[in-house]
N, C-alpha and C positions, 0 to 999 in steps of 0.2 A: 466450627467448620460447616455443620447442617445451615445453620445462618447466610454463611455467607453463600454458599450454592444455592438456595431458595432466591437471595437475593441476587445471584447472577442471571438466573435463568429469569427471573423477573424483568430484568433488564437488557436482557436477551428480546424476549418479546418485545418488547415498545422499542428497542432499537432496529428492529427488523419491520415491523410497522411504517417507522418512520423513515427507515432505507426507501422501502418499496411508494412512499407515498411521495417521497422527497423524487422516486425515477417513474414518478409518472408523467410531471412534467417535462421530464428531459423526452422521454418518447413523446411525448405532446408535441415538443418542436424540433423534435430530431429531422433533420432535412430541410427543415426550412430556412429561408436565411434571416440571420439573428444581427445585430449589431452586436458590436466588436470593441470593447476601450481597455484600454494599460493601466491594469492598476500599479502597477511597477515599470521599469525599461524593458523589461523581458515576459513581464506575465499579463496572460489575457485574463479579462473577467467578461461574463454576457448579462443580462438579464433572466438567464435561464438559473446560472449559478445563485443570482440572489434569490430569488422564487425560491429555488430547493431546498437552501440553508433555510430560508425563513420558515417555509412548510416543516422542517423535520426539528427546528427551533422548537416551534409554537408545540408540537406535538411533545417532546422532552420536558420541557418547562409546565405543561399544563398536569401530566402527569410526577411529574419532580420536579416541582418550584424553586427545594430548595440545594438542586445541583447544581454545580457550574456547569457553563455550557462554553466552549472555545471551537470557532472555527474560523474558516479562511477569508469569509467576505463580513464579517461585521465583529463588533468588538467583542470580550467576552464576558457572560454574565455570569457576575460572580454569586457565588453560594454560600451555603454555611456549614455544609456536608462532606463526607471524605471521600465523593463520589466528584470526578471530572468527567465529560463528556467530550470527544474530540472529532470533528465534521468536516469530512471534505466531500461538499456539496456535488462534485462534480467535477472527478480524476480525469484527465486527458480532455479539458477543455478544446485545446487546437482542434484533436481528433472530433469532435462536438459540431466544429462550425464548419470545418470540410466535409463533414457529413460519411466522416469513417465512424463506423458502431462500435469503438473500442473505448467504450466510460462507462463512469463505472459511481455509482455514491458508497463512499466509506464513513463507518461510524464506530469510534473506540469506547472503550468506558474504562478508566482506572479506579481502583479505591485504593486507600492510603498510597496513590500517588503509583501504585503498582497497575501495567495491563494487566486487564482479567478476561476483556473478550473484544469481538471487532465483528461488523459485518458489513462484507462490501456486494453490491447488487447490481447488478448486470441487467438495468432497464429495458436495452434491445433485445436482449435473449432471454431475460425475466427469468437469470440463474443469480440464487442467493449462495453463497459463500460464508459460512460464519464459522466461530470458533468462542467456546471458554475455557480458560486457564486449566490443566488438569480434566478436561471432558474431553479433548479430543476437535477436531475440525469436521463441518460438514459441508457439503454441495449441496442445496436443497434438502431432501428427506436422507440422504445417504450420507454414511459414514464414509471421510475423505483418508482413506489413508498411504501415505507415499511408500509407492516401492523402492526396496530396498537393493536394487538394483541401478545402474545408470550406464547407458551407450561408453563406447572409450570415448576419450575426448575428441576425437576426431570425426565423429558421427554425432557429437549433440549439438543443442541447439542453444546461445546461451543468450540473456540478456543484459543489455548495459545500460543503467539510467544513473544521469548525470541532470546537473542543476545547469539550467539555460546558459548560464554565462562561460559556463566551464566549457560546454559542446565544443568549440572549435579552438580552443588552447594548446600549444606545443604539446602537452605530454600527455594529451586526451587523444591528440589524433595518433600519437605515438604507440598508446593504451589499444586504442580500435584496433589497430593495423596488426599488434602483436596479439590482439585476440581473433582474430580472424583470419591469422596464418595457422592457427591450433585447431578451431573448433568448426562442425560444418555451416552452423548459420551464424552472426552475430545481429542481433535485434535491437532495434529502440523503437519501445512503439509510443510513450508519448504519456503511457495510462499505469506506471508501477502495480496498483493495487491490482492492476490484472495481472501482469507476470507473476504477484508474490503464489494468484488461484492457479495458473496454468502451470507453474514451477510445483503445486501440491499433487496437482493433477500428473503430473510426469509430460505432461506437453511440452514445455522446456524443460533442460536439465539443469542449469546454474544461472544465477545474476549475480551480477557485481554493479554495484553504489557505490557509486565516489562521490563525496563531499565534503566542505569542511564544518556543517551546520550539525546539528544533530538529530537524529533520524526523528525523535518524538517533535520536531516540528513540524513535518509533514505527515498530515494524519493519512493520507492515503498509504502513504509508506509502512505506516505503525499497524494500519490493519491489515492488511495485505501480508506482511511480515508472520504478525499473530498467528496468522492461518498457518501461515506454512510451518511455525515452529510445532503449533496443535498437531500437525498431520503427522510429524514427526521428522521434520526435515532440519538438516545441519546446516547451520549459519553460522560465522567464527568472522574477526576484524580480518584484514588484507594480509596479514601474520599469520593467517591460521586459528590465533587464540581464540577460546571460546567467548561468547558475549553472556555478561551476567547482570548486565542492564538495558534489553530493549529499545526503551524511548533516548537513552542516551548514548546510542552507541554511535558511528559517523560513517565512517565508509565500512563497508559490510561487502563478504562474501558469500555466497547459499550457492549448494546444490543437493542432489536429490541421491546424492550417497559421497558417505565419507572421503571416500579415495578420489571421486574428483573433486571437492573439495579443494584437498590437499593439491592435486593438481593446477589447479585455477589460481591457487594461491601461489601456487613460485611464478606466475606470471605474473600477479600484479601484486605483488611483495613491493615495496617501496618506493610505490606511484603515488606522486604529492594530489591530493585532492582538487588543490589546485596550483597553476603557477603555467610559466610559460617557457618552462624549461626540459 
């Protein structure tokens, strides 16, 4: 157990290294304007995004050769070690080229195929966010821990993030409209890994994820997540039931105390991830 905590916090530092060096560029060309191409029918990539990945690559690889390393813009290089590395260069792209400051670089690390920590960095505001398995979450120097408290439902603030395709489908606009008859704000900001800090923080109170991929595909998601399980915050599927595998769970509910929770969930109890029904 001393082993592996030595060897967390080891990889705690060089991931947070690499966060911060990987959003220097992003504030390098934050405002300015970037060319713009589809790596998918739905998803943007920039020139900024490959910069970042490549920067906080180079930096991972040169200190652990021989880890994997998986992220969003280039392939993944494989290892020999029980150590993965998971990079999303740059959460809330859109937000990026309209020159909204809500991005964010996230960086995961698993061993034997288990989260053990994540840190996602807030380049504009140059607030780090991190978290290890059993240590606890932090916001830069301070210890992050959620209160055990939450507004009724009808005073919080909640967020909804969905996979591009899905945004405008029958029972997603169906989803919005009966979460926004309940709660006082309903959000999509574009940038998950920040809602997972700002839901630790008690700035929002719940999110709900709907998809039918699973959540360890989206590294921003997986770190962002980490934290808020670290801080101590309740996450369970659209049933309520607890999650006892992170990377592989799909649509996910969180909030920042049990009972709403529970509440958030008899709303979207039975909402198809996706479909146009």
């Amino acid at each position: 157990m001393a082993d592996s905590q030595v060897l967390a916090s080891e990889l705690m530092q060089v991931a947070q290294v690499a966060a911060k060096a990987g959003g220097k560029i992003i504030k390098q060309f934050f405002g300015q304007e970037v060319t713009v191409r589809l790596k998918s029918s739905t998803e943007e990539v920039t020139q900024v995004d490959l910069d970042t990945e490549h920067v906080i690559r180079n930096i991972i690889s040169t200190r652990y050769p021989e880890h994997t390393i998986r992220g969003e813009e280039f392939a993944d290089q494989r290892g020999n070690s029980a150590v993965d590395w998971f990079i999303d260069p740059l959460d809330g792209t859109s937000n990026f080229v309209m020159g909204i400051p809500y991005v964010a670089t996230c960086i995961s690390v698993a061993l034997h195929h288990q989260m053990i920590l994540s840190v996602v960095y807030q380049p504009i505001l140059e607030d780090t966010f991190s978290a290890i398995l059993g240590k606890g979450a932090m916001m830069n120097t301070l210890p992050l821990v959620r209160s055990l408290e939450a507004p009724a439902l009808d005073r919080c603030v909640i967020s909804l993030v969905l996979p591009f395709k899905a945004r405008e489908m029958a029972s997603v606009r169906i989803l919005r409209e009966d979460l926004r008859a309940v709660c006082h704000r309903l959000v999509e900001n574009w940038a998950p890994s920040i809602d997972w800090c700002l839901l630790s923080l008690g700035k929002i109170h719940g999110l709900v994820y709907i998809s039918e991929t699973e959540l360890g595909s989206d590294p921003g998601m997986v770190a962002g997540a980490l934290i808020f399980i670290a801080s101590g915050g309740v996450i369970t599927d659209l049933s309520g039931n607890p999650i006892s595998d992170l990377a592989q769970a799909k649509s996910v509910v969180a909030a920042t105390s049990v009972e709403l929770c529970r509440q958030i969930c008899r709303i979207v109890e039975g909402y198809p991830p996706q479909g146009n029904t």
